[in-house]
C-alpha positions in Angstrom: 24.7 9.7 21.2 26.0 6.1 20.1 25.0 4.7 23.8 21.3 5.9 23.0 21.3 4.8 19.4 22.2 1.0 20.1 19.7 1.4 23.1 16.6 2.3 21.0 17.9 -0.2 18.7 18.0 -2.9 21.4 14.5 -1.8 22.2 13.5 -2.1 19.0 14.9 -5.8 18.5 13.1 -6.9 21.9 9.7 -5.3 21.3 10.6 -7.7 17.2 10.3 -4.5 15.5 13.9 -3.3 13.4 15.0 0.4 13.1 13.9 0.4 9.7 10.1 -0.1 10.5 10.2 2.1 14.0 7.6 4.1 12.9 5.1 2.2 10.9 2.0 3.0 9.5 -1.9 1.9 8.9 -5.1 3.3 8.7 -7.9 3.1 6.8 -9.3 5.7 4.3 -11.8 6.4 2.0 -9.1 7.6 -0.1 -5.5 7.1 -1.6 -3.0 9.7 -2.1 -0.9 8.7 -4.7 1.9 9.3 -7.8 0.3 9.2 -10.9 2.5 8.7 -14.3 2.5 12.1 -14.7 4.4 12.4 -10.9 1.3 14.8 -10.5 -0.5 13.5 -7.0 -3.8 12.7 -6.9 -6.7 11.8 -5.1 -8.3 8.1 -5.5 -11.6 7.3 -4.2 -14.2 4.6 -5.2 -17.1 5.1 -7.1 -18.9 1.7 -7.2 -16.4 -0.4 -9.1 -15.1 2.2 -10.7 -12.2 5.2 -9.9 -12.5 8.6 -9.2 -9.3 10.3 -9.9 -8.5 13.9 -9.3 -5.6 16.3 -8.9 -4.9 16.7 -5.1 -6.9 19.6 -3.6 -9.1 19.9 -6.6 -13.2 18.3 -6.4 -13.3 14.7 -7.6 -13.0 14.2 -11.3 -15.3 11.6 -13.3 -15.8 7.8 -13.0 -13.3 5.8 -14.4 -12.5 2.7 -15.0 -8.9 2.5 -14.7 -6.0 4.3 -13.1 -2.4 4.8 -13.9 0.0 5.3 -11.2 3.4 4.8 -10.1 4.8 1.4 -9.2 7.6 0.8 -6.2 9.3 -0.2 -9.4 8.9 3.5 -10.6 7.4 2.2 -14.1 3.5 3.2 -14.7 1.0 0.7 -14.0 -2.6 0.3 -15.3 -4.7 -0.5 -12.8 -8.6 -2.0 -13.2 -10.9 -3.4 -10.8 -11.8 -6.9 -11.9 -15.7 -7.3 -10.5 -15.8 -10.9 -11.1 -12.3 -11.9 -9.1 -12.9 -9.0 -6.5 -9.3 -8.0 -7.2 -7.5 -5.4 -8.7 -5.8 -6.2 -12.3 -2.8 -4.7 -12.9 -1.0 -4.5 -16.5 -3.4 -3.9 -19.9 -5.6 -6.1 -21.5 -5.2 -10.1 -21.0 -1.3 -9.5 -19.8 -3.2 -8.1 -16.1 -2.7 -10.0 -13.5 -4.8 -10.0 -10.4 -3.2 -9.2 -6.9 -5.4 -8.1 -3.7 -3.2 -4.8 -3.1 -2.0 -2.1 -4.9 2.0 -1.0 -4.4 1.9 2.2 -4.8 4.0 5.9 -4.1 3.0 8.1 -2.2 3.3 12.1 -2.8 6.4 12.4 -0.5 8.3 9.2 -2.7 7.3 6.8 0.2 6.4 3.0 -0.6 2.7 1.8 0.6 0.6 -0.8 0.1 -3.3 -0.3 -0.2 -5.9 -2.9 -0.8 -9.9 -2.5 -0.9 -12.1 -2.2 2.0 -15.9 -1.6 1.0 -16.0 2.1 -0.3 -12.6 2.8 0.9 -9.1 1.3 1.4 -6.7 -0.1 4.2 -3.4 1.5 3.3 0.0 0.5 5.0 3.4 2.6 4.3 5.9 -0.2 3.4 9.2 2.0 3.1 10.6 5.5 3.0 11.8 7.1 -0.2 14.5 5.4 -1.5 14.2 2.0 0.5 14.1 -0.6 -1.4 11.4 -3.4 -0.6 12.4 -7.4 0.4 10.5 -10.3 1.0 11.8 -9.9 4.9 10.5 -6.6 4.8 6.8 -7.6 3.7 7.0 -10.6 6.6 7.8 -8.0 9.0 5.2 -5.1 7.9 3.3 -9.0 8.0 3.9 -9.4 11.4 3.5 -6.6 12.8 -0.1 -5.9 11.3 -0.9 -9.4 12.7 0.0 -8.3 16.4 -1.8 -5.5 16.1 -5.0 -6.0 14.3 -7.9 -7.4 15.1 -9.0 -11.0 13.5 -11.4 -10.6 10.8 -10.2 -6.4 10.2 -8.8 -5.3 7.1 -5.5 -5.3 8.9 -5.7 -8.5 9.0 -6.7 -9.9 5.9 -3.5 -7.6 4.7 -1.3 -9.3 7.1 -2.6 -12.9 5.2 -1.7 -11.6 1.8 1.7 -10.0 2.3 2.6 -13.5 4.0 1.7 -14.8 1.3 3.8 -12.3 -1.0 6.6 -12.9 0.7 6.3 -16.4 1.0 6.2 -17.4 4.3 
């Protein structure tokens, strides 16, 4: 059992992909599944500029135009989507502060990031529950989303922006 645990591993190192991130994924949706608050999941889709928020399984609620949800950090976040910077704004009122992703939890306590693609989103899962998130780790994701997206995808234009994030 050891022998073929060190061997994936060695795999693993010469393919530049560590244990940790064996399995990653990315896709894109026309939705999030996400912790709110609450810890209730929900269902996040985009109605113009604005959110539609509803419990998971149930028809989509009203437009609105903010959403709480569930940090990496595990505090609440408000979340708004600032039209003129084409960002998101996360925090209340003038303390927001603009980012191009969301970093978010996922029903099953997984880490992901998500950031907006037209009328959906391009979601990556960052870490399982209870890994905690480094600047190495966010190069890595990085990386790998480089090698394996297309230039000028939404893949992509993540891979630029957790680079940044993690300051490479």
């Amino acid at each position: 059992m050891r022998i073929l645990s060190c061997g994936a591993s060695l795999v693993l190192a010469a393919l530049g992909v560590s244990p940790s991130f064996a399995n990653p994924q990315a896709f894109e949706d026309n939705k999030l599944h996400l912790k709110a608050c609450d810890g209730n999941h929900v269902t996040v889709r985009w109605l113009g500029d604005d959110f539609k928020v509803a419990l998971f399984g149930k028809a989509t609620g009203a437009a609105q135009d903010s959403l709480k949800l569930l940090g990496w950090d595990g505090n609440c976040q408000n979340v708004t989507w600032d039209k003129a910077e084409a960002s998101f704004a996360i925090g209340d009122g003038s303390a927001a502060k603009p980012s191009s992703f969301l970093k978010y939890v996922a029903e099953d306590d997984s880490k992901w990031i998500g950031a907006r693609n037209g009328d959906g989103f391009f979601v990556t899962r960052v870490g399982k529950q209870g890994e905690g998130i480094s600047n190495a780790r966010l190069a890595e994701i990085a990386d790998w989303l480089k090698r394996t997206s297309p230039e000028f995808t939404p893949g992509a234009a993540l891979a630029k922006e957790l680079s940044v994030a993690a300051g490479d």
